[in-house]
N, CA, C and O of each residue as an XYZ file, in Angstrom:
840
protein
N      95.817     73.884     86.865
C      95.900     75.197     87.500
C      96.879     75.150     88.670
O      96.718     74.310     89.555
N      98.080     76.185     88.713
C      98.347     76.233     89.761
C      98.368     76.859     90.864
O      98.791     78.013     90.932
N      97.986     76.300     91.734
C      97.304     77.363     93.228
C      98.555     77.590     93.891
O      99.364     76.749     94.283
N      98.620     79.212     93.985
C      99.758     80.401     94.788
C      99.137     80.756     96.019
O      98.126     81.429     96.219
N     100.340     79.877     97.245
C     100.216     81.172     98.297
C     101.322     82.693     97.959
O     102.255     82.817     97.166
N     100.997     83.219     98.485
C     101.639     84.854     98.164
C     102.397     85.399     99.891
O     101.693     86.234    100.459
N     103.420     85.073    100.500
C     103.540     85.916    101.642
C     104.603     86.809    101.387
O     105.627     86.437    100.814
N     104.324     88.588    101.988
C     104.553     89.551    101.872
C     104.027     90.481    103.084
O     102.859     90.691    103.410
N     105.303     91.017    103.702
C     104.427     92.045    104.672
C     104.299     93.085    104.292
O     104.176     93.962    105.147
N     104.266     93.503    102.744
C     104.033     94.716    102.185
C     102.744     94.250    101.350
O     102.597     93.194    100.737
N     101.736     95.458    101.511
C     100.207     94.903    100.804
C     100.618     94.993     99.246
O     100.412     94.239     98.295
N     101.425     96.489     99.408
C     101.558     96.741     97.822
C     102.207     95.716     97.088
O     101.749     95.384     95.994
N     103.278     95.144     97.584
C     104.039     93.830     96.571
C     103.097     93.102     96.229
O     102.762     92.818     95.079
N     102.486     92.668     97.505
C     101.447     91.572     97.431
C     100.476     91.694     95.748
O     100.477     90.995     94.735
N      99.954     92.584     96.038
C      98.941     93.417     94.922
C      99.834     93.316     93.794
O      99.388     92.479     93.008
N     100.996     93.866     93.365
C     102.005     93.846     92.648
C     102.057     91.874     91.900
O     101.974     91.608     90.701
N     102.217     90.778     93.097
C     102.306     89.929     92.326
C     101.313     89.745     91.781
O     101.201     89.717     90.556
N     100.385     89.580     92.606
C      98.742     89.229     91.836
C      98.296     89.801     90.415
O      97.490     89.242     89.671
N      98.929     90.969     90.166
C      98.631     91.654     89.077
C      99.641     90.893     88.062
O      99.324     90.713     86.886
N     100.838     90.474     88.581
C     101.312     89.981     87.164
C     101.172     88.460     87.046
O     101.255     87.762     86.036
N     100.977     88.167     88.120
C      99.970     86.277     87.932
C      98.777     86.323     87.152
O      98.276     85.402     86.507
N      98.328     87.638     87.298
C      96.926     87.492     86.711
C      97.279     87.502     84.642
O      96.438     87.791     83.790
N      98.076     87.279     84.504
C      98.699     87.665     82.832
C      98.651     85.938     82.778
O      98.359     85.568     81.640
N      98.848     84.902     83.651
C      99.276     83.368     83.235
C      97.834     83.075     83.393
O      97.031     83.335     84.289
N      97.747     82.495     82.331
C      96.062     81.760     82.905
C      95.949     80.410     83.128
O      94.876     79.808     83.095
N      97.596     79.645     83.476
C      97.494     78.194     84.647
C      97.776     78.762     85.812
O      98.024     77.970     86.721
N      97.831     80.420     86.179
C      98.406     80.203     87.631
C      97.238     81.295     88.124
O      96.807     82.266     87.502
N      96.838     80.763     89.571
C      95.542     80.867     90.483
C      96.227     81.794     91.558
O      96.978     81.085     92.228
N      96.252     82.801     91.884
C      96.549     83.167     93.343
C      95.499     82.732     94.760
O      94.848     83.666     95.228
N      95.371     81.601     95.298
C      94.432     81.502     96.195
C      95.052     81.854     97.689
O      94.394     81.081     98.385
N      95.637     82.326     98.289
C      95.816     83.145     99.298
C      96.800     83.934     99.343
O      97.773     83.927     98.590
N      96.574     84.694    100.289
C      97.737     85.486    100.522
C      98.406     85.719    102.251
O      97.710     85.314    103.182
N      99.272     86.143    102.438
C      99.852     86.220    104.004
C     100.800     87.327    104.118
O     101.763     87.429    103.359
N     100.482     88.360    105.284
C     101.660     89.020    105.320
C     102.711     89.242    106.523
O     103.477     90.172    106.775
N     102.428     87.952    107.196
C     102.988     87.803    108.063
C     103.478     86.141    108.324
O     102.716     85.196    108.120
N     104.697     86.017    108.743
C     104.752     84.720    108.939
C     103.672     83.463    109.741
O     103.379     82.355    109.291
N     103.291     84.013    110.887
C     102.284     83.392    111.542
C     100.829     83.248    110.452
O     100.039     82.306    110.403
N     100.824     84.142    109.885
C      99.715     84.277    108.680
C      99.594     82.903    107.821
O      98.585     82.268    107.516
N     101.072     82.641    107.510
C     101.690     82.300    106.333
C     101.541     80.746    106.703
O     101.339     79.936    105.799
N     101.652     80.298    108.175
C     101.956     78.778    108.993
C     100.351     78.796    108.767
O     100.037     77.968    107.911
N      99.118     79.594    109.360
C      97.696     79.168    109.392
C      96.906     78.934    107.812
O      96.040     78.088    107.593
N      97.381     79.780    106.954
C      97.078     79.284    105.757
C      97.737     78.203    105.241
O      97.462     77.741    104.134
N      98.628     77.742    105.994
C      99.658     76.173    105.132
C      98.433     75.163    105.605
O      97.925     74.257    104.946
N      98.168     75.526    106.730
C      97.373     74.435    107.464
C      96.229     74.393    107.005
O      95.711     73.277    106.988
N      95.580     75.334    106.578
C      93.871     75.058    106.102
C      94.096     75.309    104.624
O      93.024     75.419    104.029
N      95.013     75.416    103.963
C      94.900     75.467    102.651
C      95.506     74.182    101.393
O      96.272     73.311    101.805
N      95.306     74.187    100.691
C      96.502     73.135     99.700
C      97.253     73.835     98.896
O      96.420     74.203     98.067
N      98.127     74.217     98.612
C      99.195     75.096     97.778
C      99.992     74.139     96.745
O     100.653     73.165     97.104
N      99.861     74.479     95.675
C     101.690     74.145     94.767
C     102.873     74.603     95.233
O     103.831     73.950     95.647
N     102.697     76.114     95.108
C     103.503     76.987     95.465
C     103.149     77.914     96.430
O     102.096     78.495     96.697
N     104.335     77.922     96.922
C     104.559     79.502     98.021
C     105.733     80.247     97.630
O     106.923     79.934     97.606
N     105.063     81.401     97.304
C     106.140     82.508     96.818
C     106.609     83.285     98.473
O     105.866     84.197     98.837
N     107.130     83.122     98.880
C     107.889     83.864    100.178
C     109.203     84.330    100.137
O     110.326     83.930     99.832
N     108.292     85.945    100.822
C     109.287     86.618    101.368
C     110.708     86.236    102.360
O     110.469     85.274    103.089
N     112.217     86.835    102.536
C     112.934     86.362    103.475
C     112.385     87.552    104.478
O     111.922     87.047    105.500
N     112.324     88.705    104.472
C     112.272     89.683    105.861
C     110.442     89.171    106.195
O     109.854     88.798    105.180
N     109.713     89.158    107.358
C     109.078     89.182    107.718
C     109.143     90.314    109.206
O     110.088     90.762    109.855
N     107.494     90.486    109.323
C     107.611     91.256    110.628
C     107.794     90.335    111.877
O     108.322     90.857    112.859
N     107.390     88.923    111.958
C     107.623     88.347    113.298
C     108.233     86.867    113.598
O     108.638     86.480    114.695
N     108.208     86.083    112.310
C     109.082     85.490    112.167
C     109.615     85.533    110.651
O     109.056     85.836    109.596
N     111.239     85.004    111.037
C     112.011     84.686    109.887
C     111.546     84.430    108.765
O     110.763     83.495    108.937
N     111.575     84.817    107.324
C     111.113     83.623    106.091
C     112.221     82.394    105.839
O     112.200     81.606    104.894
N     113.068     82.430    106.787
C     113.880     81.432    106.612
C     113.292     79.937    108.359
O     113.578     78.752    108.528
N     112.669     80.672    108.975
C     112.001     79.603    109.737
C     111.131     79.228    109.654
O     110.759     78.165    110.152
N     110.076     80.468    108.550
C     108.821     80.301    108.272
C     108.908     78.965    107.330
O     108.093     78.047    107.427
N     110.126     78.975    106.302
C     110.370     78.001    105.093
C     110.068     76.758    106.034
O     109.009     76.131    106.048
N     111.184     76.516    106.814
C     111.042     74.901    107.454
C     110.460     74.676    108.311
O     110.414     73.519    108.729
N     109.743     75.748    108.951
C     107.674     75.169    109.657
C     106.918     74.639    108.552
O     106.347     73.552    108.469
N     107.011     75.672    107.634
C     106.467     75.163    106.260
C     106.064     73.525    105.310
O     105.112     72.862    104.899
N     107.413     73.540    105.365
C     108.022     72.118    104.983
C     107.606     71.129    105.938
O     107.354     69.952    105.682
N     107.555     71.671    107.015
C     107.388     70.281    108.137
C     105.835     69.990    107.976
O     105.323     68.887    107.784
N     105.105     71.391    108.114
C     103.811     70.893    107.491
C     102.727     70.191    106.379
O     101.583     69.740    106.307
N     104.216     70.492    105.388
C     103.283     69.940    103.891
C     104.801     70.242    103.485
O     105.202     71.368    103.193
N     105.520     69.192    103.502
C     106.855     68.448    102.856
C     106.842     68.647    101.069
O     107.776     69.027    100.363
N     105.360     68.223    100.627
C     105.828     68.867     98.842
C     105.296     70.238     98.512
O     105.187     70.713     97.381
N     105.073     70.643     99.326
C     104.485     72.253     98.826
C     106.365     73.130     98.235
O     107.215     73.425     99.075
N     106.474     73.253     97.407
C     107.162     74.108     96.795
C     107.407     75.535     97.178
O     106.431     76.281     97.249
N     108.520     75.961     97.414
C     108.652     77.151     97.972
C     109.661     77.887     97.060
O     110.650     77.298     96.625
N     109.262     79.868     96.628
C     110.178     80.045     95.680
C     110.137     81.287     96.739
O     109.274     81.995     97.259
N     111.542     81.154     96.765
C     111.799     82.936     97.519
C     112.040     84.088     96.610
O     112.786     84.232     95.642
N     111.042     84.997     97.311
C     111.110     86.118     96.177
C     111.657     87.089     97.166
O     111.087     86.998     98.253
N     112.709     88.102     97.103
C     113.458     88.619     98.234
C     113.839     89.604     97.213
O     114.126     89.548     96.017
N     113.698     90.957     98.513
C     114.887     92.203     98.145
C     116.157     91.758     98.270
O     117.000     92.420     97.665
N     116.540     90.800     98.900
C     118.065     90.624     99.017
C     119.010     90.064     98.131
O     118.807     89.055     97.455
N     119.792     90.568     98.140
C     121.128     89.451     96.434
C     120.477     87.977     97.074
O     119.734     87.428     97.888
N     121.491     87.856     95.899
C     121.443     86.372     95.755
C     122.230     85.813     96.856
O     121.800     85.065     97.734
N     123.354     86.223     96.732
C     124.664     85.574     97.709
C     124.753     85.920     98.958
O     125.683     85.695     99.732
N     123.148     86.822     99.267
C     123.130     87.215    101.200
C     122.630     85.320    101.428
O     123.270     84.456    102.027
N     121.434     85.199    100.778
C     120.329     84.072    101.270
C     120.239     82.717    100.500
O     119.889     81.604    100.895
N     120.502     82.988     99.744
C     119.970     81.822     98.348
C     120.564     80.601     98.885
O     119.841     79.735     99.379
N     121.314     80.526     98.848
C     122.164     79.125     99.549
C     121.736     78.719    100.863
O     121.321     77.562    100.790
N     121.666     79.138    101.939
C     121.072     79.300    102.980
C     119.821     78.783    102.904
O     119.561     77.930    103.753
N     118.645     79.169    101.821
C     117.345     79.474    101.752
C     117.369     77.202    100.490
O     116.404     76.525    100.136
N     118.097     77.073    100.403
C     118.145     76.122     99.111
C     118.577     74.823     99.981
O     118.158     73.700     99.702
N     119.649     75.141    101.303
C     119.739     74.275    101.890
C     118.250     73.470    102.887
O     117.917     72.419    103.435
N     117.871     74.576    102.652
C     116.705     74.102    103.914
C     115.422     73.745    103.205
O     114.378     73.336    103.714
N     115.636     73.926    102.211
C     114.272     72.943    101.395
C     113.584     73.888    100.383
O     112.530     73.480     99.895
N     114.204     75.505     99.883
C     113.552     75.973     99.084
C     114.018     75.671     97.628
O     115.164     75.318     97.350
N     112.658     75.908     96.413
C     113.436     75.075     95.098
C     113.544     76.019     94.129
O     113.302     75.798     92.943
N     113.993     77.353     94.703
C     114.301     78.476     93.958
C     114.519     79.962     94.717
O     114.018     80.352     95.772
N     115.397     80.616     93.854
C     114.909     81.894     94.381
C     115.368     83.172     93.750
O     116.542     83.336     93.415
N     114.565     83.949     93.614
C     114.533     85.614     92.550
C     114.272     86.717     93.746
O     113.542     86.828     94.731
N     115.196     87.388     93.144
C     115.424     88.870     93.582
C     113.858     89.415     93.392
O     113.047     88.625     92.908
N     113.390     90.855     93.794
C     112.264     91.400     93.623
C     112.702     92.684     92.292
O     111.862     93.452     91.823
N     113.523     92.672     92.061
C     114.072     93.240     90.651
C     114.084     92.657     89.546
O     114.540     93.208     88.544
N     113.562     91.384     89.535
C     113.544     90.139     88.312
C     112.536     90.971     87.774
O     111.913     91.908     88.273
N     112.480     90.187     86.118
C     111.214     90.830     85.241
C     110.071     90.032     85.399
O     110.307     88.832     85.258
N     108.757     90.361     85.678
C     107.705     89.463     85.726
C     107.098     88.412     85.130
O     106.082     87.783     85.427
N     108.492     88.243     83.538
C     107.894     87.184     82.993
C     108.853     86.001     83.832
O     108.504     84.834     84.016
N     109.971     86.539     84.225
C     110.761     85.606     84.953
C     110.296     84.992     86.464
O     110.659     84.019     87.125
N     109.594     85.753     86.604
C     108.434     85.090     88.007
C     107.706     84.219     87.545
O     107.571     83.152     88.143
N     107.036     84.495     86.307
C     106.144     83.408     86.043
C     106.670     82.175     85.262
O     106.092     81.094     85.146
N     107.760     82.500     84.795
C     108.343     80.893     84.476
C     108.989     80.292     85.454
O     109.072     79.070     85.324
N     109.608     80.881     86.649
C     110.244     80.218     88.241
C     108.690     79.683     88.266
O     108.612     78.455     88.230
N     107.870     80.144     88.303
C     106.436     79.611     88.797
C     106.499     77.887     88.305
O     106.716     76.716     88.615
N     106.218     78.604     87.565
C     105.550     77.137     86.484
C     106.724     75.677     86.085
O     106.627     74.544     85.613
N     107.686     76.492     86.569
C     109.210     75.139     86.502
C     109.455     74.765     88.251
O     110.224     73.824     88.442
N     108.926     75.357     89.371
C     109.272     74.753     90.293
C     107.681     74.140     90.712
O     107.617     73.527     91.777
N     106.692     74.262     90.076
C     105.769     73.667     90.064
C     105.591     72.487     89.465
O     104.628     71.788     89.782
N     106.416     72.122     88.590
C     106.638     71.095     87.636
C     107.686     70.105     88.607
O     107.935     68.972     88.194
N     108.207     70.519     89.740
C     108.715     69.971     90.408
C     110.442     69.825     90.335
O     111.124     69.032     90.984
N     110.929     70.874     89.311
C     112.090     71.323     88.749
C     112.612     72.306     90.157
O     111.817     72.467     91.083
N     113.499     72.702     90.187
C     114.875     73.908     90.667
C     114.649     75.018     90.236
O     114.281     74.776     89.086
N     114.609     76.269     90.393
C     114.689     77.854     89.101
C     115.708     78.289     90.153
O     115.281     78.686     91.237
N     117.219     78.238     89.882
C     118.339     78.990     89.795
C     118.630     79.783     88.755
O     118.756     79.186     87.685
N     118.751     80.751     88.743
C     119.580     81.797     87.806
C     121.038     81.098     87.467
O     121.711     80.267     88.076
N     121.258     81.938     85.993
C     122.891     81.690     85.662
C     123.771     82.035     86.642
O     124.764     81.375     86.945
N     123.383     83.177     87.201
C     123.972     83.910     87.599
C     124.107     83.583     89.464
O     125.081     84.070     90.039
N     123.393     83.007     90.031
C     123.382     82.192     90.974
C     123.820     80.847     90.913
O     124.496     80.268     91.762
N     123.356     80.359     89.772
C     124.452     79.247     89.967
C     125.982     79.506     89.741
O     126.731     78.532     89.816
N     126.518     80.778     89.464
C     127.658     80.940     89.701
C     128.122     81.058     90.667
O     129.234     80.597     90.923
N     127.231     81.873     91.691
C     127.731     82.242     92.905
C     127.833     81.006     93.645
O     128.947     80.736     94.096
N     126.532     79.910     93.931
C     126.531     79.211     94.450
C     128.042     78.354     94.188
O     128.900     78.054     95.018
N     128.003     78.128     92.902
C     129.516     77.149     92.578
C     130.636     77.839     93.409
O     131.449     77.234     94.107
N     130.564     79.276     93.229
C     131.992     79.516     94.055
C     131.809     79.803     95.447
O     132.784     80.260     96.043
N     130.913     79.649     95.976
C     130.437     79.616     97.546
C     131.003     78.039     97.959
O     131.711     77.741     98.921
N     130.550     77.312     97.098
C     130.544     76.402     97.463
C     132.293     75.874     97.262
O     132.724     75.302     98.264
N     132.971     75.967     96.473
C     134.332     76.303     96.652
C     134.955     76.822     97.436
O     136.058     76.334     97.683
N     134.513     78.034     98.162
C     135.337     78.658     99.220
C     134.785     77.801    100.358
O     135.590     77.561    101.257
N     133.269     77.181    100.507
C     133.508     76.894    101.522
C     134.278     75.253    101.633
O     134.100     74.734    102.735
N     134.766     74.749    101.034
C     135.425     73.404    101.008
C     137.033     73.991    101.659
O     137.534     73.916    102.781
N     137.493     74.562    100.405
C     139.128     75.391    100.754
C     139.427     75.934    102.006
O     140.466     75.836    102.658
N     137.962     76.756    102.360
C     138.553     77.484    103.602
C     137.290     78.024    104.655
O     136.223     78.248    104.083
N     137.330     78.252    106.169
C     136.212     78.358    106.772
C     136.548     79.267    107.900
O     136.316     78.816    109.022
N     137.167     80.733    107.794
C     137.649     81.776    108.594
C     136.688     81.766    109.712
O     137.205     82.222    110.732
N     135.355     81.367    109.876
C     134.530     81.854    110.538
C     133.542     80.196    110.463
O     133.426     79.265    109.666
N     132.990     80.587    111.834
C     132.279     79.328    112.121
C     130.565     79.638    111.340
O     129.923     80.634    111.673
N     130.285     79.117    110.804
C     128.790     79.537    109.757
C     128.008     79.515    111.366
O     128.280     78.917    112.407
N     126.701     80.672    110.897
C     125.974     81.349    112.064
C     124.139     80.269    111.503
O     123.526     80.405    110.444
N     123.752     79.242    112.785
C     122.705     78.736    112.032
C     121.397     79.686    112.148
O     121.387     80.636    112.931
N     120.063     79.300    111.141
C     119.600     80.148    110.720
C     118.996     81.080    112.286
O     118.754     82.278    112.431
N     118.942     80.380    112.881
C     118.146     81.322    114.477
C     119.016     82.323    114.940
O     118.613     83.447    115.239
N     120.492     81.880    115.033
C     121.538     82.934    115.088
C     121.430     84.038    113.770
O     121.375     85.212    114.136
N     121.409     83.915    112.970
C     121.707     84.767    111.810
C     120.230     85.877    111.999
O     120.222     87.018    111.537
N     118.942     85.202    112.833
C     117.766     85.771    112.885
C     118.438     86.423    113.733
O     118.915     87.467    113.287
N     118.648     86.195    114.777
C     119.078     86.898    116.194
C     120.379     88.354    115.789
O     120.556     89.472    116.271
N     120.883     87.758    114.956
C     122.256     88.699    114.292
C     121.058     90.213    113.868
O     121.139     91.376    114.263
N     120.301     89.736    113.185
C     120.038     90.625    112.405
C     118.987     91.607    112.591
O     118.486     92.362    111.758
N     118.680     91.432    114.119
C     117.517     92.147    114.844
C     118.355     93.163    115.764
O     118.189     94.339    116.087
N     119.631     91.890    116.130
C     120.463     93.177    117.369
C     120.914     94.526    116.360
O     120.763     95.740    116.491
N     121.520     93.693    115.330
C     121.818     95.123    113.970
C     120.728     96.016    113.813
O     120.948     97.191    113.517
N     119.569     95.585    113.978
C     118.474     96.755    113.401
C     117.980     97.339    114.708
O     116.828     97.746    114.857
N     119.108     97.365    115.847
C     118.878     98.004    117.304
C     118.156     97.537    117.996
O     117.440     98.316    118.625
N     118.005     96.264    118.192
C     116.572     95.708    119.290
C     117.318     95.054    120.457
O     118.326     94.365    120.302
N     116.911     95.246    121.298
C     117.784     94.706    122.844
C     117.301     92.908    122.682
O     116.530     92.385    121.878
N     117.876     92.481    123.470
C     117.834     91.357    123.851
C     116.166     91.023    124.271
O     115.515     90.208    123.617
N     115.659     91.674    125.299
C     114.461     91.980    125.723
C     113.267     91.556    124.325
O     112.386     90.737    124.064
N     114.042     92.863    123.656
C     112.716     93.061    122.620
C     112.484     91.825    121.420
O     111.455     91.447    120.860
N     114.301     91.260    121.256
C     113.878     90.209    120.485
C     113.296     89.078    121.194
O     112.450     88.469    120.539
N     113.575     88.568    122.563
C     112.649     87.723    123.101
C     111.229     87.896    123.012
O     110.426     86.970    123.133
N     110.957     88.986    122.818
C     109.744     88.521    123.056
C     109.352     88.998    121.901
O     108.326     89.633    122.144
N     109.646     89.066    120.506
C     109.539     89.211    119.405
C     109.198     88.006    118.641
O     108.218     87.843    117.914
N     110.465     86.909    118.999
C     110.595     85.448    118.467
C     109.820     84.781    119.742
O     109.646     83.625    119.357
N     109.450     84.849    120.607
C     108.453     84.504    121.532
C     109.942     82.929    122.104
O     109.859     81.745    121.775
N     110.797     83.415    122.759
C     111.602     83.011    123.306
C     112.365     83.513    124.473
O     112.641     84.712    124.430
N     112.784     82.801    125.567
C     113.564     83.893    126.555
C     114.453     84.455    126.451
O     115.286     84.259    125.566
N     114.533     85.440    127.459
C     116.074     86.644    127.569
C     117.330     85.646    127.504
O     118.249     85.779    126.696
N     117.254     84.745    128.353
C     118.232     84.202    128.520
C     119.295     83.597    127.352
O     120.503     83.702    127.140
N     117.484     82.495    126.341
C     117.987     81.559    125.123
C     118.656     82.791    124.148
O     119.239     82.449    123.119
N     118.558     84.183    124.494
C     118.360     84.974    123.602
C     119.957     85.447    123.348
O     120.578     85.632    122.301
N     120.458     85.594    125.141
C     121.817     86.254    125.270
C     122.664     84.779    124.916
O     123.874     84.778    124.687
N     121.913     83.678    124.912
C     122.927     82.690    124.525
C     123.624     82.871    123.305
O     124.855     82.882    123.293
N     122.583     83.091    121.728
C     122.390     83.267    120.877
C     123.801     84.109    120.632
O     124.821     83.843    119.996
N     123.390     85.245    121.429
C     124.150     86.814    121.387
C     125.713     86.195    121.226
O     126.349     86.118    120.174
N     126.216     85.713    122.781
C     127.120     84.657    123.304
C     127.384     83.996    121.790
O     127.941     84.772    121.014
N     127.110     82.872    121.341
C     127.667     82.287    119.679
C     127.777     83.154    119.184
O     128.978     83.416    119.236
N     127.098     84.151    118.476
C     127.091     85.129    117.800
C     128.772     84.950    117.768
O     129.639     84.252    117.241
N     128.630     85.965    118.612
C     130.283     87.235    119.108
C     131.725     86.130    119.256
O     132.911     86.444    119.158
N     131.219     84.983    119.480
C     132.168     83.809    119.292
C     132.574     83.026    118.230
O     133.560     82.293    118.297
N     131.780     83.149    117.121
C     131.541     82.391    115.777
C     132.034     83.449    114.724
O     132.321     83.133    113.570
N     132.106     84.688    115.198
C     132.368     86.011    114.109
C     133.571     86.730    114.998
O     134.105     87.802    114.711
N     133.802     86.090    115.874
C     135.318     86.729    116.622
C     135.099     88.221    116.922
O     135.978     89.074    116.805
N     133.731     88.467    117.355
C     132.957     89.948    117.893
C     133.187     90.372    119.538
O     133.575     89.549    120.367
N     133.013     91.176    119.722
C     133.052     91.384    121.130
C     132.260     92.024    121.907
O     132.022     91.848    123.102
N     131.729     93.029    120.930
C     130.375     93.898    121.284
C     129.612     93.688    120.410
O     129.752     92.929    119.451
N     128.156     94.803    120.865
C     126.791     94.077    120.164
C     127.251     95.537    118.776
O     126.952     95.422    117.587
N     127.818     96.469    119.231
C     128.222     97.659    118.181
C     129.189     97.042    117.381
O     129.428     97.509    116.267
N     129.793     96.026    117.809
C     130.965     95.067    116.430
C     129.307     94.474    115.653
O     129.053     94.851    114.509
N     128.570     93.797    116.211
C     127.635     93.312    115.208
C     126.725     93.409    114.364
O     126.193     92.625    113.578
N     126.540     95.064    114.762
C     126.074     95.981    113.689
C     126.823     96.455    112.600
O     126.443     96.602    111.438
N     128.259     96.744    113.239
C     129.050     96.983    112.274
C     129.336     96.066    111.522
O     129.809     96.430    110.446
N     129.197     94.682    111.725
C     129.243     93.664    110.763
C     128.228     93.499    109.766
O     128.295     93.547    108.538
N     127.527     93.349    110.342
C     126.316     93.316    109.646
C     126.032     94.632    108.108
O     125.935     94.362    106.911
N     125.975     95.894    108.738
C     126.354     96.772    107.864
C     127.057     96.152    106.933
O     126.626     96.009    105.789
N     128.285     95.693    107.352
C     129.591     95.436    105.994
C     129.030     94.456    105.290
O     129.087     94.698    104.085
N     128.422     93.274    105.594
C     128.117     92.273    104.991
C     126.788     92.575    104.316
O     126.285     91.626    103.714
N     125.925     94.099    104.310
C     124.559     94.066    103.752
C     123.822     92.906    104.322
O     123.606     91.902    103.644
N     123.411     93.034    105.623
C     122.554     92.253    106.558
C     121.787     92.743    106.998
O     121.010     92.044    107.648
N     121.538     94.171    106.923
C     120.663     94.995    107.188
C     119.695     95.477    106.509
O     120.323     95.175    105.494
N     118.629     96.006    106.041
C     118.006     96.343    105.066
C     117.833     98.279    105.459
O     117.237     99.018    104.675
């Protein structure tokens, strides 16, 4: 049997997977989380195969949530299930220790075979991601216009885009104003920005926003 954590800050997805896990009869949904902090207290009192996780969360990252994760229970398997393409996160999300990842537009039998192959201790890339990845990974050898943003910056990127002051993300990510305007500071230096309205507007262009 394999035992599913489920994190989602939407109840309905949540409900949504459970209903189509409930069609496999090796796979168990035994918790669920819809919040990242949720998601760290059930790693700790629970045993998991898998964790199906979200990338947007309400309070932390699913991309910091991944490697708290990992640090806590190193073989727990992680498959990201995300509204976002492939080529916003996947790479990003693969470097840091996840062993798959599907769009929330996939068909549900394709959830349940990512299930059951990264439980087996296998990879579930798409064709179609491993394309991207191959030519990601090409451009980034050839050429590097821009200094890559690490994942706390890219968190920080993507809160000032969705209008939150400096203020509000400190004390959002439960960090100071200060570590916060540092952040800001790389940001606008790493993307050749100058204002926090260039980093929305970036963001926009690049679909960083939801």
């Amino acid at each position: 049997m394999i035992r599913i954590l489920i994190t989602d800050d939407h109840a309905v997805v949540r409900r949504g997977i459970m209903q189509i896990l409930a069609e496999a009869p090796d796979i168990r949904v035994a918790a669920q989380a819809g919040t990242g902090g949720e998601t760290l207290q059930a790693t700790r009192k629970g045993n998991y195969d898998v964790l199906v996780l979200d990338i947007s969360l309400p309070d932390i990252s699913g991309m910091e949530v991944l490697k708290q994760v990992l640090t806590l229970k190193p073989d727990l398997r992680v498959l990201i299930l995300s509204m976002h393409s492939e080529q916003q996160y996947a790479l990003r999300a693969l470097r840091a220790g996840a062993v798959g990842y599907l769009t929330k537009d996939s068909l549900p039998g394709e959830l349940i075979a990512a299930i059951r192959q990264v439980a087996r201790g296998d990879r579930y890339i798409t064709r179609s991601l491993a394309q991207s990845l191959a030519a990601e990974l090409r451009r980034e050898v050839t050429q590097s216009p821009q200094k890559p943003l690490s994942d706390r910056e890219s968190e920080v990127l993507r809160l000032l885009a969705a209008g939150k002051t400096v203020s509000d993300i400190a004390a959002q990510i439960s960090l100071s104003v200060k570590t916060i305007s540092t952040y800001r500071a790389r940001i606008l230096e790493k993307l050749g920005l100058e204002t926090t309205a260039e980093i929305i507007r970036y963001a926009i262009q690049n679909d960083l926003v939801e």
